[in-house]
C-alpha positions in Angstrom: -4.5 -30.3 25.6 -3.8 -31.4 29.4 -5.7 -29.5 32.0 -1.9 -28.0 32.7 -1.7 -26.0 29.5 -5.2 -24.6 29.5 -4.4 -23.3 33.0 -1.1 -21.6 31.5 -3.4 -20.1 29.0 -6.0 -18.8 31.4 -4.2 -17.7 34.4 -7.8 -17.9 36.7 -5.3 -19.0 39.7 -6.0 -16.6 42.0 -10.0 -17.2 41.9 -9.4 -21.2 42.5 -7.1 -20.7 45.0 -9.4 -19.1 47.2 -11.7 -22.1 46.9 -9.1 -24.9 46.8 -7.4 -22.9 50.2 -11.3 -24.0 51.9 -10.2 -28.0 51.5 -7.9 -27.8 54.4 -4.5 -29.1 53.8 -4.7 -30.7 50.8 -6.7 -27.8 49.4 -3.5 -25.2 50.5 -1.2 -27.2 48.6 -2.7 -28.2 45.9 -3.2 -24.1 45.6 0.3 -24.1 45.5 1.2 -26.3 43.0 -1.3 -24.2 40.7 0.2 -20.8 41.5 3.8 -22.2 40.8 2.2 -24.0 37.4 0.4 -20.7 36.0 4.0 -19.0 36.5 6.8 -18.8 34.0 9.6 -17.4 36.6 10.8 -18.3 39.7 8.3 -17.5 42.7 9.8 -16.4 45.7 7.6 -16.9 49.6 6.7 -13.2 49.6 4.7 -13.6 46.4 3.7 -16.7 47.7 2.0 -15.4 50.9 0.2 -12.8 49.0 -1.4 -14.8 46.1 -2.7 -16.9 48.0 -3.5 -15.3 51.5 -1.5 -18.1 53.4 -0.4 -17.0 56.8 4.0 -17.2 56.0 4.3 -20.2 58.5 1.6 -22.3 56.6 3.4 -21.9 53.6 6.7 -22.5 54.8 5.5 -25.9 55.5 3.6 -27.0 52.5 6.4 -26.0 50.5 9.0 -27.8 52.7 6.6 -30.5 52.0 6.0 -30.4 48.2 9.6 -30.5 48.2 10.3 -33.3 50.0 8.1 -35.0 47.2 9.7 -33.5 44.2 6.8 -31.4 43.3 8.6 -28.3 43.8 12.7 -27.1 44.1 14.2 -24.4 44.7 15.1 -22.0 41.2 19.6 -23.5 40.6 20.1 -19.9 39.3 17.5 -17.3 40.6 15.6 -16.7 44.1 12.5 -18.3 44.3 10.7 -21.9 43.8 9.6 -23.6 40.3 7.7 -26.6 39.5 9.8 -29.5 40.7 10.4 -32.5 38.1 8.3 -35.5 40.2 5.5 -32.6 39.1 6.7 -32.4 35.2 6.7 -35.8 35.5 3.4 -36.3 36.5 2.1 -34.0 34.2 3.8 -35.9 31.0 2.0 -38.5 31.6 -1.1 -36.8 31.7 -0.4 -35.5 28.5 0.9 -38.8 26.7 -2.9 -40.6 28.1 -4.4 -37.3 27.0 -2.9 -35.9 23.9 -3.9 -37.6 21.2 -7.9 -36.9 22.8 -7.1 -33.5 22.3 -9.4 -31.1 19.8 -6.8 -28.8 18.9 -4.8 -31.4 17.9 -6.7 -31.4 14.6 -4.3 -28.4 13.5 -1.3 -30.0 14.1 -2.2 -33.2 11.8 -3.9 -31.1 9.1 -0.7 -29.1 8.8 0.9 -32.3 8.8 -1.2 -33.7 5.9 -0.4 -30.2 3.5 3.1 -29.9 4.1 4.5 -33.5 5.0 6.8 -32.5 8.0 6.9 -33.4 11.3 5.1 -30.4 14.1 5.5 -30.0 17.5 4.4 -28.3 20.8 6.9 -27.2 23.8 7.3 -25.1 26.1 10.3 -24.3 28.8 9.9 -26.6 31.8 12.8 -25.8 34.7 16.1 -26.2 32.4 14.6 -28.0 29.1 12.3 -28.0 26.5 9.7 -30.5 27.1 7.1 -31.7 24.2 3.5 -31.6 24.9 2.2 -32.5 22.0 3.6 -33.9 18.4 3.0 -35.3 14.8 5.3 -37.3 12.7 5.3 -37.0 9.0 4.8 -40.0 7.5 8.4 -40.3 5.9 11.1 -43.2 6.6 13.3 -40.4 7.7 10.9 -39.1 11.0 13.0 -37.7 14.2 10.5 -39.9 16.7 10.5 -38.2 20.0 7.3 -38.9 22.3 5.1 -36.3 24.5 7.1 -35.8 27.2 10.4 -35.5 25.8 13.1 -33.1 27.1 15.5 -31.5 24.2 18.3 -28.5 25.4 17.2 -24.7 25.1 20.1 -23.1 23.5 20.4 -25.2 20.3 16.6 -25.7 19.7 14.2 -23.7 18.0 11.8 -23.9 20.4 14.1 -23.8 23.0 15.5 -20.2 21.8 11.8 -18.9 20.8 10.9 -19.3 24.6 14.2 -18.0 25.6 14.3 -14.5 23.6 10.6 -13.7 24.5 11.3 -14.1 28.5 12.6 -10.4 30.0 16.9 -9.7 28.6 18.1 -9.4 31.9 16.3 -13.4 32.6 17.9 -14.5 29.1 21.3 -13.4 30.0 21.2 -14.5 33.5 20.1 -18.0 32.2 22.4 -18.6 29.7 25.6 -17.5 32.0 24.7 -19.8 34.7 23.7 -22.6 32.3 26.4 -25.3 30.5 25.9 -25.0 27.3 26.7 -28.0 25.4 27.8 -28.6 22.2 25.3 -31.2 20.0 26.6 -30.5 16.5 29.3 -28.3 15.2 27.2 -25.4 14.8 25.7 -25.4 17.8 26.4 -21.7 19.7 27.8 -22.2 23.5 28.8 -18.6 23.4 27.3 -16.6 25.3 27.5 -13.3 23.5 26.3 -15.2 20.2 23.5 -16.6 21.6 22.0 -13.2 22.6 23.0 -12.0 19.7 20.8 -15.0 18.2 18.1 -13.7 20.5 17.8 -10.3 19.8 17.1 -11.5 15.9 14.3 -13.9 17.3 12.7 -11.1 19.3 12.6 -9.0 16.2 11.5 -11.1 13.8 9.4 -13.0 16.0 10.0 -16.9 15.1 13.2 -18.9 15.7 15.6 -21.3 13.5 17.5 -23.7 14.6 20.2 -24.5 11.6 21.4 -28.1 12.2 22.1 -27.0 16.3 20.9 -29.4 18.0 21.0 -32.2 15.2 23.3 -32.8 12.1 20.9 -32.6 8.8 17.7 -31.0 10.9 16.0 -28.1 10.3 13.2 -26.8 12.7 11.5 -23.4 13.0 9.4 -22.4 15.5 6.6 -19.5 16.6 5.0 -18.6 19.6 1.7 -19.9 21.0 0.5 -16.3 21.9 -3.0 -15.9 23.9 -5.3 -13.1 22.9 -4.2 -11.5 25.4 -0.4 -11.3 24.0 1.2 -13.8 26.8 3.5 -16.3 25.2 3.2 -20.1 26.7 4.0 -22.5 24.8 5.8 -22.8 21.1 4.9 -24.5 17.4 7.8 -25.9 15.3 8.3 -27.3 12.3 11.3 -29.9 11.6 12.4 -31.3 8.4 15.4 -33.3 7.9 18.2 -31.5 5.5 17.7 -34.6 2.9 13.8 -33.2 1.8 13.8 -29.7 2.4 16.6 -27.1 2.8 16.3 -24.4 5.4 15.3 -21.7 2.8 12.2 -24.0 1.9 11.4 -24.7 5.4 10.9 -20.9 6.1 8.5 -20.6 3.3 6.4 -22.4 5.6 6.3 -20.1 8.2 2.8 -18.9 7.5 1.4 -22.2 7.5 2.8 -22.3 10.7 1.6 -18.8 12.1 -1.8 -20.1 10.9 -2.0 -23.6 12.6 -0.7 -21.6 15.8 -3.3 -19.1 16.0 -5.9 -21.5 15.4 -4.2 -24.2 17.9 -4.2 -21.5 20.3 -8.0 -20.0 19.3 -9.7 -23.7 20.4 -7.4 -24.2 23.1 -9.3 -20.7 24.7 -12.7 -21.5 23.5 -12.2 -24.8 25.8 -12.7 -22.5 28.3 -15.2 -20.0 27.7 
């Protein structure tokens, strides 16, 4: 997995960013671009200042400057700044020269092999789902989306995984301010059924999404859960509704809490 993920996984920012802040310039906002990275929320300047012992001028500046380049905006809904999308960019392309190099990748094809459906890795980047890595079943009927790829929250497994886990006050505030588009006739654009769709999720701890976001899809997805119980990222499994009804997808749901916690278990050994 890209350099990227590992650092969501081991949030070590604080100790590099006292060394990166020694490189001058460069090294202060490079500092910043790791803080924002390793956080899954909108960071407002206070927060900014303190992390990284900036004097509050200094910072001003470097993040009117990563702005100006697109590696950092402004939060549309909250207070606060977020990974910008010249920045996502930039790091889906790492991953699509990197991903299929990756040794946890392993788990994703061998759960591939045993169950013949298509898996996938995401996690919430700014107002999508973007996929970091992905394995295609080897059937005529394969949804082929690429590392990199941005699919909606509200109507995705994934997408509604990440949402639920994220504090209720965050959830509700996102989906009120957010347009939520209709992709198939049973996708949910309302807002009190989609948190009631949430509440399930956190309780049961694994998301469905039942044709939402595509006619005849299936997907379910779990968290990617570090040892130390932070959620960053999320496995799914899709099928199309022509090989496998929804009912048969979920018996798969341990396979999947299996390939997670060992996706997960070599993506922290990488840095140990």
């Amino acid at each position: 997995m890209s350099s990227s993920l590992v650092k969501l996984v081991h949030d070590s920012s604080s100790s590099r960013v006292d060394g990166m802040k020694e490189h001058g310039v460069a090294g202060k906002a490079l500092a910043l671009v790791e803080l924002l990275a390793n956080r899954d929320y909108p960071v407002q300047m206070s927060e900014i200042v303190q992390a990284t012992g900036i004097p509050k001028p200094t910072a001003h500046r470097l993040i009117n400057f990563l702005f100006e380049c697109g590696y950092v905006q402004r939060h549309p809904v909250l207070t606060g700044y977020i990974v910008g999308k010249n920045l996502s960019l930039l790091a889906h392309e790492v991953l699509a020269n990197r991903t299929g190099s990756s040794p946890q990748r392993i788990h994703l094809e061998r759960l591939v092999k045993r169950v013949n459906e298509t898996v996938n890795v995401g996690a919430l980047t700014a107002d999508h789902v973007v996929y970091h890595d992905r394995v295609e079943a080897s059937w005529p009927l394969g949804l082929h989306f690429e590392a990199g790829s941005k699919v909606p929250v509200h109507c995705t497994s994934i997408g509604k995984l990440m949402l639920a886990l994220k504090p209720s006050r965050d959830a509700e505030t996102w989906l009120s301010k957010t347009k939520l588009q209709r992709y198939t006739p049973r996708s949910k654009t309302r807002v009190q059924d989609l948190l009631a769709d949430l509440e399930k999720i956190r309780a049961q701890d694994f998301s469905v999404d039942d044709q939402e976001f595509m006619d005849g899809v299936y997907c379910i997805a779990v968290p990617l859960r570090t040892s130390d119980g932070r959620v960053f990222a999320a496995m799914a499994l899709s099928a199309p509704e022509a090989r496998l009804s929804l009912d048969k997808l979920k018996m798969l749901l341990p396979e999947l809490r299996r390939t997670a916690a060992d996706y997960v278990f070599d993506l922290e050994s990488q840095k140990k």
